[in-house]
C-alpha positions as CSV (number, residue, x, y, z in Angstrom):
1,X,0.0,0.0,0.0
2,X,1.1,3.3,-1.2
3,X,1.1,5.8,1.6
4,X,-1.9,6.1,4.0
5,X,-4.0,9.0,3.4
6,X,-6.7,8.9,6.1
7,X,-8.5,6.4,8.6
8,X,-12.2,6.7,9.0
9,X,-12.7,6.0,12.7
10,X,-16.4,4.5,14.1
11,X,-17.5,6.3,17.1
12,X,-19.4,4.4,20.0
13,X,-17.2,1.5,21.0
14,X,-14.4,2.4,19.1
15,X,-13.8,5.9,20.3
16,X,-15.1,5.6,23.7
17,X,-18.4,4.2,25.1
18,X,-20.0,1.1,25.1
19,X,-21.2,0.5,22.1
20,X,-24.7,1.8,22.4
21,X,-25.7,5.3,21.8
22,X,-24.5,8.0,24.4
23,X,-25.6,11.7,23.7
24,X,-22.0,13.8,23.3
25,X,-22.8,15.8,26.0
26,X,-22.1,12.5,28.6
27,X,-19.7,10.5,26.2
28,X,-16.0,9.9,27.1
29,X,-13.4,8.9,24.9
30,X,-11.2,5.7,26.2
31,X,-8.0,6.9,27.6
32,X,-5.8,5.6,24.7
33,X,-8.3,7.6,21.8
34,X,-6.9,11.1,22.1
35,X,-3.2,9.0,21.7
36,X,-4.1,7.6,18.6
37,X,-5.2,10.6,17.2
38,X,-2.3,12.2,17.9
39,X,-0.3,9.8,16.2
40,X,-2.2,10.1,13.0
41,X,-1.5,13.8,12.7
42,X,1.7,13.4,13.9
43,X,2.6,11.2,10.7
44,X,0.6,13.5,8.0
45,X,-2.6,10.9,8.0
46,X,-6.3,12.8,7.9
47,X,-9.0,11.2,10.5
48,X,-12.5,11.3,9.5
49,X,-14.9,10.6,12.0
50,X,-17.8,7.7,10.2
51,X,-20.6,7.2,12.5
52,X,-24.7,5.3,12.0
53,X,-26.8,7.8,14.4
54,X,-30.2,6.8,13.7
55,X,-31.1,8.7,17.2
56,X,-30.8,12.2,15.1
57,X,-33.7,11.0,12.9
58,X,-35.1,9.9,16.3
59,X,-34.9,13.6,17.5
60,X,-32.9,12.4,20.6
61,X,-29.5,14.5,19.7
62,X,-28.2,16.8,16.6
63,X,-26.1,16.4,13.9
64,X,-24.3,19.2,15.1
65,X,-23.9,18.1,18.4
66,X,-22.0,15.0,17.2
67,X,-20.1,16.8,14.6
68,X,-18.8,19.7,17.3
69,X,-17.9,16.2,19.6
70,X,-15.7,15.0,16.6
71,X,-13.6,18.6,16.4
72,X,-13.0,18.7,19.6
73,X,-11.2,15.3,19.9
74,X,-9.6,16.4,16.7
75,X,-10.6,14.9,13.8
76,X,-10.4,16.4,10.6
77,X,-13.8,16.0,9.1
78,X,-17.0,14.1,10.3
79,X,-19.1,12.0,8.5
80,X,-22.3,11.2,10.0
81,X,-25.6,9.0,8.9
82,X,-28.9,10.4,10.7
83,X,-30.7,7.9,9.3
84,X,-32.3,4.3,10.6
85,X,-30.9,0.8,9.2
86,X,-34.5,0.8,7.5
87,X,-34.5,4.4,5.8
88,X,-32.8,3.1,2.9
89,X,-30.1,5.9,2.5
90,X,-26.5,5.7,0.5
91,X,-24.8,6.9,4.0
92,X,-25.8,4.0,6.9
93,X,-23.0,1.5,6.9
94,X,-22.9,-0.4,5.9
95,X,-23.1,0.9,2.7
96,X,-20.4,3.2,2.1
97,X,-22.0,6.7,0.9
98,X,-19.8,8.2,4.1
99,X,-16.4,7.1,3.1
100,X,-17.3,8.2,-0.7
101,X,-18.5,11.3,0.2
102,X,-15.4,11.9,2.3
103,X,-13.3,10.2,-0.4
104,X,-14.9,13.3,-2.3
105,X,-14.7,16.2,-0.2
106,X,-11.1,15.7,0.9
107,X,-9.5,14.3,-2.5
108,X,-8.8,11.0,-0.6
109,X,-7.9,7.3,-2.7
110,X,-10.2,5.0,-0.5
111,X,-7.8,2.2,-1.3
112,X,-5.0,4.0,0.3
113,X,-7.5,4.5,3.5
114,X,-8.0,2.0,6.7
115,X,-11.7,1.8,8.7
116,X,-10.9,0.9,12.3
117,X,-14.2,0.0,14.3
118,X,-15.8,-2.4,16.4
119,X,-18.2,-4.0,14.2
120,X,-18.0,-6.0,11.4
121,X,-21.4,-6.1,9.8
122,X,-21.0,-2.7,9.9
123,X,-17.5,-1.4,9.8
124,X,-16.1,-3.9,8.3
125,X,-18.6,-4.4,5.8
126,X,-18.5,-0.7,4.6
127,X,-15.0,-0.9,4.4
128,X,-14.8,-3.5,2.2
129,X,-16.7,-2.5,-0.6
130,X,-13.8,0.6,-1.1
131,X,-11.1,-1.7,-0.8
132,X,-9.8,0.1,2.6
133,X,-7.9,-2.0,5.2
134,X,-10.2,-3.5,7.8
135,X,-9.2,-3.1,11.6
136,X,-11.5,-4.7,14.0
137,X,-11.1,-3.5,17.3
138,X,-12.1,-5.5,20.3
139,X,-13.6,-2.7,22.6
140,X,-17.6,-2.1,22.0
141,X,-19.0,-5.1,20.3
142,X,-15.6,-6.0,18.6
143,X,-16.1,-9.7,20.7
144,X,-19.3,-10.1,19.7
145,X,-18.6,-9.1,16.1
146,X,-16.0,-12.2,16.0
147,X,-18.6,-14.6,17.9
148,X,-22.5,-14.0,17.1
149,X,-22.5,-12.1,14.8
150,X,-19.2,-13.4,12.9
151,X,-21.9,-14.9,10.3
152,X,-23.2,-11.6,9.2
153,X,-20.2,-10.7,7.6
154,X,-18.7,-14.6,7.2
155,X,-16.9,-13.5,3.9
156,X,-14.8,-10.7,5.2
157,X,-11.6,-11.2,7.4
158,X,-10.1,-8.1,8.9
159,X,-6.5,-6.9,8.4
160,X,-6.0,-6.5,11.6
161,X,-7.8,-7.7,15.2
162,X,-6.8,-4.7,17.4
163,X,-6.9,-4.5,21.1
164,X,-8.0,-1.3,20.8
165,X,-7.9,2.0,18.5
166,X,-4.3,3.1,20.2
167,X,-3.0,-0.9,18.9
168,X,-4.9,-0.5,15.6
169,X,-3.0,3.3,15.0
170,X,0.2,1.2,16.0
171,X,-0.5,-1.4,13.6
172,X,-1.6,0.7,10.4
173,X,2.2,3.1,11.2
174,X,4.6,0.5,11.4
């Protein structure tokens, strides 16, 4: 792989959290996230925030809300589906309208990306259709993506099985 031009990062679980849905106002990062982050900047990589938030459609937070969350930990950009899994949009992952339209926006080669994130049918999946390396991290649902849910995405191995997103930022830089 040529050069790495930019990791699209998932959010809860991956970031910080639990996997579920926490309003930014009351969601913490992992201690090892802002580390990571760091790192990437530090060797010349963009980080764009790719998140599902079907509770915006829900009324429950904002788009900005989430966006403002992602500029303060530093990301570059933000890329954020409102929508629910049934909505039928080009942006939910796993379908990957977010890493295009980032791809897009920010002149980026999606195979000279990586997607680091906690679950496969999701993630992974997305991922995978733009040829971008595949880190599964096993924070969230990252054990449960490898376990029940392995057969929802049965055709796809990961590049990488991280620890967690300051491992996976280890992995992609050495």
């Amino acid at each position: 792989m040529d050069k790495l031009q930019a990791v699209f990062i998932d959010r809860d679980g991956t970031i910080g959290g639990t996997g579920h849905f926490i309003h930014p106002r009351d969601f913490t990062p992992y201690p090892f996230s802002k580390e990571a982050l760091q790192l990437l900047k530090e060797n010349g990589i963009k980080t764009f925030a790719c998140t599902n938030q079907h509770r915006i459609s829900k009324g429950e937070a904002n788009i900005k809300d989430f966006f403002d969350e992602f500029m303060a930990f530093g990301f570059d950009d933000a890329f954020i589906c409102p929508h629910g899994s049934s909505e039928g949009c080009e942006c939910h992952k796993p379908s990957p309208g977010l890493l295009r339209e980032a791809a897009k926006e920010h002149g980026v080669d999606l195979s000279k990306t990586a997607f680091i994130g906690d679950v496969g049918s999701t993630d992974m999946l997305a991922a995978h259709a733009v040829g971008a390396k595949k880190i599964l991290v096993l924070t969230g649902w990252g054990p449960s993506s490898l376990t029940h849910y392995r057969h929802k995405w049965a055709d796809i191995e990961p590049d990488y099985i991280a620890e967690n997103l300051l491992d996976a930022v280890e992995w992609l830089l050495q």
